[in-house]
N, C-alpha and C positions, 0 to 999 in steps of 0.2 A: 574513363579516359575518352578523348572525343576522338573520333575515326577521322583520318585524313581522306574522306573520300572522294575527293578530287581526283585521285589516283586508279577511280575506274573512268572518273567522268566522261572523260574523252571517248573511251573506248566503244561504250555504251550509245552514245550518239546516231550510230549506223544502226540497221537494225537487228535484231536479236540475234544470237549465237548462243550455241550448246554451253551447257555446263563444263567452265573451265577451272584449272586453280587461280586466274584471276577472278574467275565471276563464275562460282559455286551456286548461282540460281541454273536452273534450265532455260531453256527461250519460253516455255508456256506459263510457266513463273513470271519470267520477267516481264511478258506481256499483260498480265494480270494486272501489276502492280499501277503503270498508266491508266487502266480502263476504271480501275474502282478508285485512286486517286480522284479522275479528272469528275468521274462521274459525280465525285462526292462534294468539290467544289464548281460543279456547274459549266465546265467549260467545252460546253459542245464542238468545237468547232476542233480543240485538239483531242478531242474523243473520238471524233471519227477517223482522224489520222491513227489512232490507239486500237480500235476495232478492226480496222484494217489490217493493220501489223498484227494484234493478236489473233486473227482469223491464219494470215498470213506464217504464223508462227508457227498452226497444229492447234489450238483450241479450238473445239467445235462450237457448234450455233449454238447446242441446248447449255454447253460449258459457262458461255458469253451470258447466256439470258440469265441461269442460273448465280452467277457473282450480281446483276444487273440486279434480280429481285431479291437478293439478302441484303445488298443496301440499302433498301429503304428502314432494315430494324435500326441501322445506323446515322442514316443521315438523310432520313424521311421520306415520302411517298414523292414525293414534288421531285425531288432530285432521281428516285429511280424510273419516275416516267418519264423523266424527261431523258433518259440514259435509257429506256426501254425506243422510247421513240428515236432517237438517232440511231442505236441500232437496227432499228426495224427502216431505217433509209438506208442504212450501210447496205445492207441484203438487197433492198431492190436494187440498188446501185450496182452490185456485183452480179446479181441476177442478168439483168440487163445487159450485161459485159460479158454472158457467157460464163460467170465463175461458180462450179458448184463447188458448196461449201459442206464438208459434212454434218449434218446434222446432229450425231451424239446420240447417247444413251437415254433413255427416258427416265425420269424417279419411279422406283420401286413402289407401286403402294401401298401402305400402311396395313400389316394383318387384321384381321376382323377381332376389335374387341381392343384396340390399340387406343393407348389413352396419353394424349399428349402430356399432360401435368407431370403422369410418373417416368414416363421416355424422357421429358425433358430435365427432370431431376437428376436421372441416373446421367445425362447425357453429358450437365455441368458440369457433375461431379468426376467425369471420366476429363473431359478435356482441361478441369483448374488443376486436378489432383486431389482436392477436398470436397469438402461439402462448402457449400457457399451460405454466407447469412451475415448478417450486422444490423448497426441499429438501423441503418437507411432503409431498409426491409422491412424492417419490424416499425417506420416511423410510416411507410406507406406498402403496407402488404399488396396492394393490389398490380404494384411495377415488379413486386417481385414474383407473384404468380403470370403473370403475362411475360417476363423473361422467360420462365422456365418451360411454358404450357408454348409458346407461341415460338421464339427465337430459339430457343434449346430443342425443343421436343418439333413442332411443325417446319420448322427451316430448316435443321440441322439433320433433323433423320432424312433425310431427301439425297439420295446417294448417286447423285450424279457429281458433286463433288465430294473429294474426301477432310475428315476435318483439317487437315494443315495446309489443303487450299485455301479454304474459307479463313483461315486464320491471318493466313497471307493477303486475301482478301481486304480482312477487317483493318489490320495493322494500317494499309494503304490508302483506306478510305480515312480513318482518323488521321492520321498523317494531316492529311488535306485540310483539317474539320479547324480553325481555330480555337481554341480553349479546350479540348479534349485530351489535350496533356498526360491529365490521371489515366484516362480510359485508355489512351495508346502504353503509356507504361503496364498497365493490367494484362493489357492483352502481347505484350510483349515476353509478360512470364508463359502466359499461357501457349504461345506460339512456341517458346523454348520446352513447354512441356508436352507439346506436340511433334519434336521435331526440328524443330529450325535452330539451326546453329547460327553462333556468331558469327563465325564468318558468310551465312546467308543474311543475316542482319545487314553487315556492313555492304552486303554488293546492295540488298533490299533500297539502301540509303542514297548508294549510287546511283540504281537506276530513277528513282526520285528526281535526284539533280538533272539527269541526263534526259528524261523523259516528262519529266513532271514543271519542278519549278526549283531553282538552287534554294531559297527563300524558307519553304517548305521543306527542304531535307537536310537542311541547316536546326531545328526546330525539331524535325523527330529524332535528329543526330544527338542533340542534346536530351532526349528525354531517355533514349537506347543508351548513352554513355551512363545516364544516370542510377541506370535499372543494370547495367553489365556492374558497374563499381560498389553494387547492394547486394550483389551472388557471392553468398559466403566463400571462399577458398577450399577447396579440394585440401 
């Protein structure tokens, strides 16, 4: 069933606000969700309104840079440098103004003897719920060991964010991505088995509209209704 979410639209326009019973995201949620959208389809100019606000929100610098460098597994190096590079103006900009921004946690380094391939195994299989495999896998082994060794094991053990950030993340960046359809429905279960309820879905969709592009949350609205109308019945 498709969300009427028109019915935060409005509200969302301003800028962010606490976790309500209308808008079940947080502000450092909802900021998230513009930075890795805009980043994903390129639009610097309302990215840096985005950075701002989620600076402005409570997300730290290392927060920003962190969602900034996982999307390039998603939507390529080209788009997160160019998302590294407008943040890295946002800073001087606030620098400049006086504004210090917290800088945040650093990533934990990797124990000695840490081996990406089997961390990032274990790491899929923690956030699908399964072990992951099919014929795509077995038709080109070598995307599937660089999923697991690279984006699962080297980006995801990195613990400045936790995985249902990153997931919030991803959702938002596909979102953006045209034809990525399948991949935002995948990762829509997986977000749900991470944590994120429906009704964080549907404000997720909101802020889209309100922050992003109605166009675009129109588009993940139908792919969310289609993945909500496939969850067997309790």
């Amino acid at each position: 069933m498709l969300f009427p979410f028109t019915r935060l639209y409005g509200s969302l326009r301003a800028p962010f606000g606490d976790a309500t019973m209308q808008n079940p995201l947080n502000t450092r949620q909802q900021a998230i969700i513009p930075i890795a959208a805009l980043t994903a389809c390129g639009d610097m100019a309302r990215l840096t309104t985005a950075l701002h606000e989620g600076l402005d929100a409570g997300l730290t610098v290392n927060e920003i840079k962190e969602v900034l460098i996982q999307l390039y597994a998603y939507c390529g190096f080209p788009r997160s440098l160019n998302g590294l590079g407008c943040f890295m103006s946002v800073m001087n900009t606030r620098q400049a103004q006086g504004i210090v921004d917290e800088a945040g946690k650093e990533a934990t380094p990797p124990e000695a003897g840490w081996d990406s391939l089997t961390a990032g195994r274990d790491t899929q299989t923690a956030l699908v719920g399964r072990a992951v495999s099919g014929p795509l896998f077995d038709f080109a082994p070598a995307i599937d060991t660089y999923l697991k060794a690279h984006l699962f094991g080297d980006i995801f053990q990195r613990d400045v964010l936790d995985w249902q950030t990153r997931e919030l993340a991803t959702i938002s960046a596909l979102a953006a991505i045209p034809g990525a359809e399948s991949q935002l429905k995948s990762h829509f279960a997986i977000s749900q088995h991470n944590g994120i309820s429906p009704e964080q879905f549907h404000a997720f969709i909101a802020v889209l509209a309100a922050k992003c592009a109605p166009d675009m949350a129109v588009n993940a609205n139908a792919v969310l209704a289609q993945f909500l109308d496939e969850i067997p019945s309790a």
